[in-house]
N, C-alpha and C positions, 0 to 999 in steps of 0.2 A: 365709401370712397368719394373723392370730391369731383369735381365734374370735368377732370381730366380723365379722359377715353386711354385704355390700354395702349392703342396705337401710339396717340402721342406723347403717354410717357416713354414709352422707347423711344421714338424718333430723340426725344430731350435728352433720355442716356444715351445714345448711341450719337451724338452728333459727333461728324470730328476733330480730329484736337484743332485747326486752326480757329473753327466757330468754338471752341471752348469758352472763350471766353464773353461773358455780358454783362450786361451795364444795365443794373435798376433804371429805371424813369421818377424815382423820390427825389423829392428836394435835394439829397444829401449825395446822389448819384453815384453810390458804392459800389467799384467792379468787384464780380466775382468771378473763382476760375472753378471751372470742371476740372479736377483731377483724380487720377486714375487710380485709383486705391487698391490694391488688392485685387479682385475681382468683381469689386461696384466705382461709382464716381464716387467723388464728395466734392460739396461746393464749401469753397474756403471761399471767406472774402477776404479782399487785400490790407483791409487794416486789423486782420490776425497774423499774418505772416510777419516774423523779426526777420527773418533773415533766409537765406536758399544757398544752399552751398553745393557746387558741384564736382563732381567724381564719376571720369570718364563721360558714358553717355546717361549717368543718372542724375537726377538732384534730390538733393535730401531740403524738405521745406522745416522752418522751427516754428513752429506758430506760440501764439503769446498765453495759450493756455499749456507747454508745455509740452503739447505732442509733437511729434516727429514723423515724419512721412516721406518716403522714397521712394520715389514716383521714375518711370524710366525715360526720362524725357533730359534732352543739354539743359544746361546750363543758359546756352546760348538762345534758345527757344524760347525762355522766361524771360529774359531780359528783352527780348524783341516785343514779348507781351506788353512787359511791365513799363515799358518806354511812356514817360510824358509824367505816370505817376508817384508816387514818394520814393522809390527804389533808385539806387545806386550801386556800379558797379564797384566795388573797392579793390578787389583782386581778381587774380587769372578764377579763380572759383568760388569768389563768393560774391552775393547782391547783399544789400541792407536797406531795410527798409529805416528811412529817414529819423521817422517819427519814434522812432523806438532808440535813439542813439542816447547815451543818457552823457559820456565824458568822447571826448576828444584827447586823445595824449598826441602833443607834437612833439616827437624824439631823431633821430638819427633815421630811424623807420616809423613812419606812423603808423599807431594805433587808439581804437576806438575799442569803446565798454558801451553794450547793451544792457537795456535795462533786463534781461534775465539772466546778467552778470556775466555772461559771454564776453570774451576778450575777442576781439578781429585786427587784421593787421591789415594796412594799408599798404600796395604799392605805391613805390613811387611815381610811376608812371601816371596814377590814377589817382595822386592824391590834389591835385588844383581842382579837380573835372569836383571830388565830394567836396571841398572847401566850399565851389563856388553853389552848387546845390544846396550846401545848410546856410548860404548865406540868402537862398531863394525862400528857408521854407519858411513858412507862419508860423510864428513862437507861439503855441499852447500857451495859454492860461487857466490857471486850474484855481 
């Protein structure tokens, strides 16, 4: 075992959901969330998650490896997290993570295609607020 003491790895699983969330000190300074799995945490970091959809008082996360996880936590709780970084809210129940957005369809109703071929629909209420957000973020080069 490495030179983390019993006690404080519980106090690290057990802390509660508002400190769930931290922030490396690396260069690259990638938050991660504590969420609540099943009956352990798992720490996702935020540029695996595509997208958080929510239903009722759960949300279900997509992460970019394909798994799925529904965690019983709003909707509304994540987006308060996720405030500042690549996340947008696009509807009454779903967030998207920016960088993952692969087309933009401007229709009658907008809607968006992720790159793990997820279709998402855009209110209209909420479609300036993601316009002006992808006109914020930094174009990837690859």
């Amino acid at each position: 075992m490495n030179s983390m003491t019993a006690e404080s790895f519980l106090d690290a699983v057990s802390m509660p959901f508002p400190k769930s969330v931290e922030k490396n000190t690396n260069a690259s300074c990638t938050q991660k969330l504590l969420i609540p799995f099943y009956d352990r945490k798992r720490t996702v970091s935020v540029d695996e998650i595509v997208r958080l959809e929510g239903c009722g008082n759960y949300t279900n996360f997509f992460l970019k490896d394909g798994t799925r996880m529904l965690v019983s936590r709003t909707l509304k709780e994540y987006e308060t997290l996720l405030d500042g970084q690549a996340f947008v809210r696009v509807h009454k129940s779903c967030i998207v993570n920016l960088n993952f957005v692969r087309k933009f369809y401007v229709k009658k109703e907008g809607e968006l295609e992720l790159t793990d071929g997820q279709q998402v629909k855009i209110s209209r209420r909420r479609a300036q607020v993601f316009v002006d957000r992808m006109r914020q973020q930094p174009v990837a080069v690859s």
